[in-house]
Each structure stands twice: as structure tokens, then as C-alpha cells.
C-alpha positions in Angstrom: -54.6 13.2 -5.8 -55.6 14.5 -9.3 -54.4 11.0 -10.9 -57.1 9.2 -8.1 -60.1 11.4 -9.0 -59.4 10.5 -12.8 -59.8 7.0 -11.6 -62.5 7.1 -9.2 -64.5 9.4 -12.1 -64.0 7.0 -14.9 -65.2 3.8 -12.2 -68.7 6.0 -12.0 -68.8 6.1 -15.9 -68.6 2.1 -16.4 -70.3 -0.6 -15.4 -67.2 -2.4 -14.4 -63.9 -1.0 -12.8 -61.3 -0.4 -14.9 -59.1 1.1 -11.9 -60.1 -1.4 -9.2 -56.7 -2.6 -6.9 -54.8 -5.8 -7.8 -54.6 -8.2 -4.8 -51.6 -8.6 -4.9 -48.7 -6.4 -6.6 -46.7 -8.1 -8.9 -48.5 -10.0 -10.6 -49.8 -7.7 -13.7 -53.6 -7.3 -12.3 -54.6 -4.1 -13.7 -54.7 -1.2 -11.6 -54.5 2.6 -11.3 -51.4 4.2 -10.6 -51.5 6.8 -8.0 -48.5 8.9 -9.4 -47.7 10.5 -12.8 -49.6 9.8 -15.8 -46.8 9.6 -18.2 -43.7 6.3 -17.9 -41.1 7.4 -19.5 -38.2 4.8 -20.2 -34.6 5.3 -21.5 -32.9 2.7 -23.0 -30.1 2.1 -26.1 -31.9 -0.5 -27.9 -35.5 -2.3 -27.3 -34.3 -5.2 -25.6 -35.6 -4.2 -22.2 -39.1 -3.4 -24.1 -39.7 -6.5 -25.4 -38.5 -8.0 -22.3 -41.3 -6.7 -20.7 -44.0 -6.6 -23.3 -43.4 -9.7 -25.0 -41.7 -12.0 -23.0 -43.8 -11.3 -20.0 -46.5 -9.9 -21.5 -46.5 -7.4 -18.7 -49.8 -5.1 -18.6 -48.9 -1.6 -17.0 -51.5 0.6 -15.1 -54.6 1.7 -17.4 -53.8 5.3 -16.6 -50.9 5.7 -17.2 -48.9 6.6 -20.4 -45.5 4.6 -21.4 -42.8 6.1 -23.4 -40.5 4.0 -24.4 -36.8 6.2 -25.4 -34.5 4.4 -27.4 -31.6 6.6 -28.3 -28.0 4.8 -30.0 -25.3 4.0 -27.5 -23.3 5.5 -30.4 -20.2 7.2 -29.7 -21.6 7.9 -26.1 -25.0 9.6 -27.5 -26.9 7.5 -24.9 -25.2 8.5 -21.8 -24.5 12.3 -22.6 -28.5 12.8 -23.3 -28.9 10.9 -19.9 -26.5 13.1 -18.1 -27.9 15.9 -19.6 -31.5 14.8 -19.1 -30.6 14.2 -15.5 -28.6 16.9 -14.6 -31.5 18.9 -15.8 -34.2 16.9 -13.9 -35.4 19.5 -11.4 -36.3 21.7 -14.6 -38.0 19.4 -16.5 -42.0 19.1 -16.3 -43.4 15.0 -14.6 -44.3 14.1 -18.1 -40.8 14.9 -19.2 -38.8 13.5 -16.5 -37.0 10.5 -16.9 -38.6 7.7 -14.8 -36.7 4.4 -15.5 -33.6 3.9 -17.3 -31.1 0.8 -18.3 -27.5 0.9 -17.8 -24.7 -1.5 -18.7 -22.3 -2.6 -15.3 -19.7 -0.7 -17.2 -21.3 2.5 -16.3 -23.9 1.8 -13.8 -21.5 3.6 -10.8 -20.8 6.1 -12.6 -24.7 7.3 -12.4 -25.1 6.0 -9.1 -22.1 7.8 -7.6 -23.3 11.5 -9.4 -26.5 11.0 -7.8 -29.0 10.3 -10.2 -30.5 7.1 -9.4 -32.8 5.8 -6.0 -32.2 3.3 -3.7 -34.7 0.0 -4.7 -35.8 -0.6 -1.2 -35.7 2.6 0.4 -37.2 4.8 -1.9 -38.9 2.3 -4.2 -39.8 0.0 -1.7 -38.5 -3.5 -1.9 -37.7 -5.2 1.1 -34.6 -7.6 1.4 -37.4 -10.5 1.5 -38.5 -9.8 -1.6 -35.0 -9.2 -3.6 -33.5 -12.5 -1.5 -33.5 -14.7 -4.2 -31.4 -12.4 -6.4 -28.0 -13.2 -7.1 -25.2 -11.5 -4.5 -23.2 -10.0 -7.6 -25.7 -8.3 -9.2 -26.4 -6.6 -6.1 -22.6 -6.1 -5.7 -22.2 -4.4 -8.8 -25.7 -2.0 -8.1 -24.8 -1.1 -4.8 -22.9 2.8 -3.3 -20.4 3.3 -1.0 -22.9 2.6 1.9 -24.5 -0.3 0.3 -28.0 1.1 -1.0 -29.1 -0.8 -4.4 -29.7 1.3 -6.8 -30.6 -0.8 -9.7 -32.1 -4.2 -10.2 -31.1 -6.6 -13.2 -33.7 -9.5 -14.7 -31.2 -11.5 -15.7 -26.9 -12.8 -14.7 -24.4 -13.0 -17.3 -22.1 -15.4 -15.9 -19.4 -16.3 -18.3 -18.7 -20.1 -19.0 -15.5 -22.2 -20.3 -17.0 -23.1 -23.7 -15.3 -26.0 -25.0 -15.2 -27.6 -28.6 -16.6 -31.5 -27.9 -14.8 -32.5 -30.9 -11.4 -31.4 -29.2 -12.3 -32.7 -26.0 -13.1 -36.3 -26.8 -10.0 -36.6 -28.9 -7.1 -35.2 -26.0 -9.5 -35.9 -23.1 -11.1 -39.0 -24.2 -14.2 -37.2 -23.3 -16.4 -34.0 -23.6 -18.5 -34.9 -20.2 -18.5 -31.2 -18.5 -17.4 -32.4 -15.2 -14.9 -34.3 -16.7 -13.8 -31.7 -18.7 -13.8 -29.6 -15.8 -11.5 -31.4 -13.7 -8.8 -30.3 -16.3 -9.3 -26.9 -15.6 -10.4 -26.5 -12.3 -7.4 -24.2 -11.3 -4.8 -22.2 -13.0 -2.3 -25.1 -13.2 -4.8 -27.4 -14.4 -5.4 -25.0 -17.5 -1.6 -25.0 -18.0 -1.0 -28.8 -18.6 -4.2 -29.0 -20.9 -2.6 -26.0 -22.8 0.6 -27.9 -23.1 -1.1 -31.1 -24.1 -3.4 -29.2 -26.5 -0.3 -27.6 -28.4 0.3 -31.5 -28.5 -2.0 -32.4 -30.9 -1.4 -29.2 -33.0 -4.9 -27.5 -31.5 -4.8 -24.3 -29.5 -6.4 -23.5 -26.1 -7.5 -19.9 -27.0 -7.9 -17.7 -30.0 -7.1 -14.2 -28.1 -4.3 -13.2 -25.9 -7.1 -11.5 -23.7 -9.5 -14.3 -23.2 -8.5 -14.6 -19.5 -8.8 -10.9 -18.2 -12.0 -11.2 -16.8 -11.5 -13.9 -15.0 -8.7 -12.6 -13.3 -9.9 -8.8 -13.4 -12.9 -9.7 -11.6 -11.5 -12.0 -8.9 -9.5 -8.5 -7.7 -10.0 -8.0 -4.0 -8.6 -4.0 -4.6 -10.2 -1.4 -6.8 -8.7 0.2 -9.4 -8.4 3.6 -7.7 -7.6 3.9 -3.8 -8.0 7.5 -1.8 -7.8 8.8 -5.7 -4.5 7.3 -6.7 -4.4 4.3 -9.2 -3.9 0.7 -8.0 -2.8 -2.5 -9.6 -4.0 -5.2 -7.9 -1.9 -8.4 -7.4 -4.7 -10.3 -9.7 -4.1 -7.7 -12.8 -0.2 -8.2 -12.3 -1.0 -12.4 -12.4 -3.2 -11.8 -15.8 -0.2 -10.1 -17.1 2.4 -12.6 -16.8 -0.1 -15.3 -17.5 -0.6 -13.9 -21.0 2.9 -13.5 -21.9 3.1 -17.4 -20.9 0.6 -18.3 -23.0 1.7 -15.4 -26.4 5.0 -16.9 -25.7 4.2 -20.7 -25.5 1.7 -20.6 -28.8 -1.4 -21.6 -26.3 -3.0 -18.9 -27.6 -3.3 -17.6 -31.7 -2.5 -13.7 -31.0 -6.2 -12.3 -31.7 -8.1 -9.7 -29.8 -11.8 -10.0 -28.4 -14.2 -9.5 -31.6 -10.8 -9.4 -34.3 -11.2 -11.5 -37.0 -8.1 -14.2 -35.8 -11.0 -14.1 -32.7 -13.9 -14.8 -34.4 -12.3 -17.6 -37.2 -11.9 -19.8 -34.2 -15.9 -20.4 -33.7 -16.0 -21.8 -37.0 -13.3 -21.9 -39.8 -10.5 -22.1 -37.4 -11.5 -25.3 -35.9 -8.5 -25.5 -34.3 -9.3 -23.7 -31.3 -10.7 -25.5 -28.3 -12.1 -22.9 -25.8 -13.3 -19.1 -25.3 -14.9 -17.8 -22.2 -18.8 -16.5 -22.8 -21.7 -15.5 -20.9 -25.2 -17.1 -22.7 -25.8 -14.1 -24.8 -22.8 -14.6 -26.2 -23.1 -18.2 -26.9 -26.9 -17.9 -28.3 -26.6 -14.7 -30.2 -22.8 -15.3 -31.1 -21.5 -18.6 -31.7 -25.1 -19.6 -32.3 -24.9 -18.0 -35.6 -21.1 -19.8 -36.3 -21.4 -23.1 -34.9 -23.6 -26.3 -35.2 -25.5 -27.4 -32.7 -23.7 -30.0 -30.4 -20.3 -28.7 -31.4 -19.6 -27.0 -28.3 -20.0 -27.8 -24.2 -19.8 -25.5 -21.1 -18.4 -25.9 -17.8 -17.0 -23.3 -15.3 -13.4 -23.1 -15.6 -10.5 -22.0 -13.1 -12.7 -18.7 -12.0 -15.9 -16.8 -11.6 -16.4 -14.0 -13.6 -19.4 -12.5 -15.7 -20.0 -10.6 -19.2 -22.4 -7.8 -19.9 -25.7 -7.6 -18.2 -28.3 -4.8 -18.3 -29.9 -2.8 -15.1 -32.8 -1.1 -14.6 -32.6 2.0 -12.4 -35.2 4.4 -10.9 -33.8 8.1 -11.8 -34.1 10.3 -8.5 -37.2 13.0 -9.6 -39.8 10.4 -10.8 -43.3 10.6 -10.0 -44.1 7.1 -10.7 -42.6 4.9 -8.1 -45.5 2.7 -7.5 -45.7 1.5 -11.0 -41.4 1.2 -10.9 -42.4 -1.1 -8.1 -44.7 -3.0 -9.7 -42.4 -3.7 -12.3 -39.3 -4.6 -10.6 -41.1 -7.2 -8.6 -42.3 -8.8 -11.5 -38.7 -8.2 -13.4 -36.8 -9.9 -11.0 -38.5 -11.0 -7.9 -41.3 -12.9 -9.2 -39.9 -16.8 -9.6 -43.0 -17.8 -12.2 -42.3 -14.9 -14.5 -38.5 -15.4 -14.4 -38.9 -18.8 -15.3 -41.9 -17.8 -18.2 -38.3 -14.7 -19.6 -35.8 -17.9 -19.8 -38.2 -20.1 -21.9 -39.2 -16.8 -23.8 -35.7 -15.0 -24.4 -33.3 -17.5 -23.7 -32.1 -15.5 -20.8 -30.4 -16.7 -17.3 -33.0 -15.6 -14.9 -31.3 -13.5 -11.8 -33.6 -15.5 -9.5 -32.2 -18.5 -7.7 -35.3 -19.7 -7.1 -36.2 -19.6 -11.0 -32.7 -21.2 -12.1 -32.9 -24.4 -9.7 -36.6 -25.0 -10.8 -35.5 -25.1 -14.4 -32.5 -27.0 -13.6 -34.8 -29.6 -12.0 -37.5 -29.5 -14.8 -34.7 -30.5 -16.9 -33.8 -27.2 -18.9 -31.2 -27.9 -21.8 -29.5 -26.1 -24.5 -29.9 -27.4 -27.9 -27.2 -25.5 -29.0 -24.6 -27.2 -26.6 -25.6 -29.9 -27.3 -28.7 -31.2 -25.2 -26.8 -30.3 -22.4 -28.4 -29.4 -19.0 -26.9 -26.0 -18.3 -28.9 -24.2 -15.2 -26.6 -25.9 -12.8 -23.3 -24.5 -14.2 -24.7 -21.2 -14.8 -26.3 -21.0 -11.2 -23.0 -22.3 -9.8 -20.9 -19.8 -11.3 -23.0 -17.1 -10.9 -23.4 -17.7 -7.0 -20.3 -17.8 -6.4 -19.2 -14.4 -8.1 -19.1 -11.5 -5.8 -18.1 -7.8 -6.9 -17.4 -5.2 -4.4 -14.3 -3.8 -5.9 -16.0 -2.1 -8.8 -15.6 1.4 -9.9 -16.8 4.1 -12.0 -13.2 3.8 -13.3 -12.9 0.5 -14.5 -14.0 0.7 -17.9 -12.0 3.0 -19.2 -8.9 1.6 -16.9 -9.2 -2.0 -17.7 -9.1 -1.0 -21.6 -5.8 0.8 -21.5 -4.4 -1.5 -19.1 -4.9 -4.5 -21.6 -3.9 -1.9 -24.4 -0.7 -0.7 -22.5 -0.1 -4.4 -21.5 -0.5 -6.0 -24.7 2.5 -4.8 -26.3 4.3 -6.1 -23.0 2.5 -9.6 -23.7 4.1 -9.8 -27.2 7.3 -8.8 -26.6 7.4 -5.5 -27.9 8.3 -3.4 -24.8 9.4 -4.2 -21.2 7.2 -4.4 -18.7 8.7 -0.9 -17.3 7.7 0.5 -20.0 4.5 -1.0 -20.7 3.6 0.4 -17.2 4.9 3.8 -18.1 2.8 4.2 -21.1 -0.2 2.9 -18.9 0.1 5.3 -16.4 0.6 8.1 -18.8 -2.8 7.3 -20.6 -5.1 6.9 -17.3 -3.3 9.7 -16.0 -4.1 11.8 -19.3 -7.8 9.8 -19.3 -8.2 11.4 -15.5 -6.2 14.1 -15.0 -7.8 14.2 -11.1 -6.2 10.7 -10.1 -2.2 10.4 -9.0 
């Protein structure tokens, strides 16, 4: 109430209204919040802030105050002050509380299952009309136990096969994506090109790991079940497909982000594929790679890489303006196409990604190519409701555990042992 009589005072001081009601929400009219005077906004770097101011230019309410937090994901710096932040909500004064904050899919269940974050349609307000054009996965990954969303994300991360053309047109005859993906449309397919790859002296991947989230994320089990640890069937398949591949020469022996890993975007030209989402490819091999040098197209299965969410932290005062901005974030069809021709991004709005496919969108980088279609076809098809709070942490000891396993230094007995012995050491509550 005190908010509205700031407004309605400073409407009697001007000639025109600074505070008068936008038509419609959404759509960055100026307006006056009727909640807290002060925004504040946690986040580990400014990606989200320039998102939203400079990408879509968005215009917050007059009177209200934004603070934008960026603290260093550092050695978990960003998440402890967050927990501690939020943990401490209740105490805290509205222009201290945390409002808004972003959180990786690595971590997003962990805040959503402690409690800290409000459901986007109940408590903020969206309606299922307005989110429909959002893509399942990303709801998948954002959703509790009992399927209230809890976080909204502007943007997908499906990861694509990204091929070398050179490669391609010399064991394929071709570096057409379709064509290209009729050799690795399934499992099998991907062995033969392997085999025909080692052929001609070229290997398929540069890391023994390129693979596990394709098969990681196509898990129908979570990690942990009524507290006890499960492998599913899917991790066991990754495992022994790894080995084949360590033990065949398919792959060179590196590790994601290892040098042997990185060579093979550039001076080891000998490699003809990695698996990427599009930040990885423009802010990644971008910076190795000429333009034209490298093609995409979907590969054997779905999976995705990275991503960011914005949540609404339970305690706020300003869920109108939250509101506001989700709609505009990730509802609004104009301003997700206006973040992809600004940032590059894949916009998590169907609508968005077909319009851009059919206004010709292409990537320079990959050579001209027309990439909306692949990216909204993998991305639709990617569904995720066997996430945990635990897989993080899990998934990296599994592949650590594993790895020595896929090289032939242990037995898989003991690999397993070893794994087992970690998580259980990692989370002393699970059996």
C-alpha cells in the first residue's frame, strides 16, 4: 500500500504519469510495481544481466530499485552465500531479501527440494497457457516431486553431433547433415562409422567420455531410489560402450576440457566429432575453428549441456515485477526471437525456434547451415524426469570410478567397489 501512494503522489506532481498501468504485461510498458521497492538478483557471472538489459532491452518498473549480485561460482562461494542467504530469509529486512536468483540444472533440485524457491504458476502466476510453448525438458528438470515448476529458463542447451565437413566428405562422400545423420542414427550406426573412420587413420572422438550424456540422460531410473544408490541399465551400457571404443582406438584417451580434448578442435585435425550444445560451439570451437569447418546433426540420442534458470526465492516481495519478467524471458515469442539474433542463444520457445527456422536462421560458423530445425528437434524430444539433487556429484565419480575400468586398469568389480565407497563417503545418508 505504501509503494501505491508513492506512485499515485508522484502522478499529482507531473504533468504526465510516470506510474500509469501497461496494457498488457509483458511487454516492457512502464509501470509501477505494487510490491517492494528494492529487486535484488543473484547470479555467478552477468550473463543473465545483460540478457535482460541488453539483449532485450528490458525496462523494469520506475519504482523500483534493481540490484544486480554477482558473486564467483568459485569453489562453491555462490551457492553457500545463497544457502546461507536463504536459510536466513525470514531474518532478513524486503530490501535485503533475495528476490530472483539463477541456478545451473546441476543444482537447481537441490534448492528446490530444501525449500527455497516458488512455484511459477502458483505463486508467481503463470498459467500453463502462457509457459506452453516452452520446451517439456526444461520444465522436467525445474519441476518437484509433485510437479510444481519452480524455475523458468530463456534459453535450451541441446547438445548436437558436431561433425568435421572435411572428414565427412572424404569417408562419407558427403557432409549434408541428414546424410551424415543417417550414419549415426543409432548406436550400431556410430559403430561402423567408427570402424570405417579408424580406416582412414581419423578418429571418431577425442575423449573416452564424450558419450555419457547421451546415455546418462536417456536413464529412465534416478540415481538414488527410497535412499539407496541405483545404476541404471543406461549407465551400465555407457560403460561397456567406452571400453569398446578405449579398446578399439575410436577414441584418443582425453577427458572433457584436457588438452588431448581440446587439440582435436583444431591442431589435431584428426578428430571427426564431439557432442556440444551452441554455447559450446559459439564460445568454444568458435575461437578454435574456421568458419565452415564443422556441421551439426543430432546423433544416436537426446541429451543437453548446461543451461541457466531463473528462480523466484520463497520470501520475496516483488512477485509482480518477477512476473513481468518471466513472461517476457521466456514466454514472449517476439522477444525470444529479438535474445537469439542478440546473444546467439537457442530460444526455449517453440514458437520462437520454428519462426527463425522458417525466416531462414543460419550459423555462419557451421558453415551457413540452417540449424533451428536440429536444435528444435533434439530439444523436443529430450525429456528429464529422473533427475536428482544427487546427480552431480554421482555422475562425476561414476565416470571417475569407471574410467580406470574403461582403460583397463582395474576390473569392473573393482571399479564398482571404489565407486560405491566414494558416493558412499560423498553421502554418508544413502545405502
Amino acid at each position: 500500500m505504501k509503494k501505491l501512494l508513492i506512485c499515485l503522489m508522484a502522478m499529482a506532481f507531473t504533468a504526465s504519469s510516470l506510474c500509469a498501468a501497461p496494457k498488457k504485461k509483458g511487454n516492457n510498458a512502464n509501470y509501477c510495481s505494487s510490491g517492494g521497492k528494492v529487486l535484488n538478483i543473484y547470479s555467478y557471472n552477468d550473463a543473465f544481466q545483460k540478457v535482460v538489459t541488453d539483449d532485450l532491452g528490458y525496462e523494469f518498473p520506475e519504482n523500483v530499485t534493481v540490484e544486480w549480485h554477482t558473486i564467483s561460482f568459485f569453489d562453491g562461494n555462490y551457492l553457500n552465500t545463497l544457502k546461507d542467504l536463504l536459510n536466513n530469509q525470514n531474518k532478513l529486512s524486503d530490501d535485503e531479501k533475495i528476490d530472483l536468483l539463477i541456478i545451473e540444472p546441476d543444482y537447481i533440485k537441490h534448492f528446490i527440494n530444501a525449500g527455497y524457491l516458488l512455484d511459477v504458476k502458483k505463486d508467481i502466476g503463470l498459467s500453463d497457457e502462457d509457459m506452453k510453448n516452452q520446451f517439456q525438458y526444461t520444465k522436467d528438470i525445474a519441476s518437484d516431486n509433485n510437479g510444481s515448476i519452480c524455475g523458468v529458463s530463456w534459453m535450451v542447451t541441446p547438445s548436437m553431433f558436431i561433425y568435421r565437413r572435411a572428414i565427412a566428405k572424404e569417408v562419407l562422400g558427403t557432409d549434408d547433415p541428414d546424410e551424415v545423420q543417417a550414419y549415426v542414427s543409432n548406436w550400431d550406426g556410430m559403430d561402423h562409422l567408427a570402424e570405417m573412420l579408424k580406416g582412414e587413420g581419423y578418429e571418431l572422438f577425442a575423449g573416452f567420455d564424450e558419450t555419457f550424456r547421451a546415455f546418462s540422460q536417456s536413464k529412465k531410473t534416478p540415481w538414488v531410489v527410497n535412499n539407496k544408490i541405483n545404476i541404471d541399465p543406461a549407465l551400465k551400457e555407457w560403460v561397456e560402450h567406452s571400453r569398446k571404443y578405449t579398446d578399439k582406438g575410436y577414441n584418443k584417451g582425453g577427458v572433457c576440457w584436457d588438452l588431448t580434448w581440446m587439440d582435436g578442435m583444431s591442431g589435431g585435425r584428426n578428430i571427426f566429432a564431439y557432442y556440444g550444445a551452441d554455447w559450446f560451439i559459439n564460445y568454444v570451437m568458435n575461437f578454435s575453428a574456421a568458419p565452415g569447418e564443422w556441421g551439426i546433426c543430432m546423433g544416436p540420442e537426446a541429451s543437453y549441456w548446461g543451461g541457466s534458470f531463473v528462480c523466484a526465492a520463497k520470501g520475496t516481495d516483488n512477485a509482480d515485477v518477477i512476473k513481468d519478467l518471466l513472461l517476457k524471458i521466456s514466454c514472449d515469442e517476439e522477444a525470444m526471437k529479438k535474445l537469439c539474433g542478440n546473444s546467439n542463444s537457442i530460444p526455449n520457445n517453440k514458437a520462437a525456434v520454428k519462426t527463425l527456422d522458417e525466416e531462414g536462421y543460419t550459423s555462419e560458423f557451421l558453415g551457413d547451415q540452417k540449424v533451428m530445425q536440429y536444435y528444435y528437434r533434439q530439444a523436443d524430444s529430450l525429456r528429464q524426469t529422473a533427475t536428482t539433487e544427487y546427480d552431480l556429484e554421482l555422475n562425476n565419480l561414476f565416470m571417475t570410478e569407471m574410467k580406470e575400468y574403461i582403460f583397463g586398469n582395474v576390473s569392473i568389480s573393482v571399479a564398482l567397489e571404489n565407486f560405491y565407497e566414494a558416493a558412499y563417503k560423498e553421502f554418508p545418508e544413502l545405502k
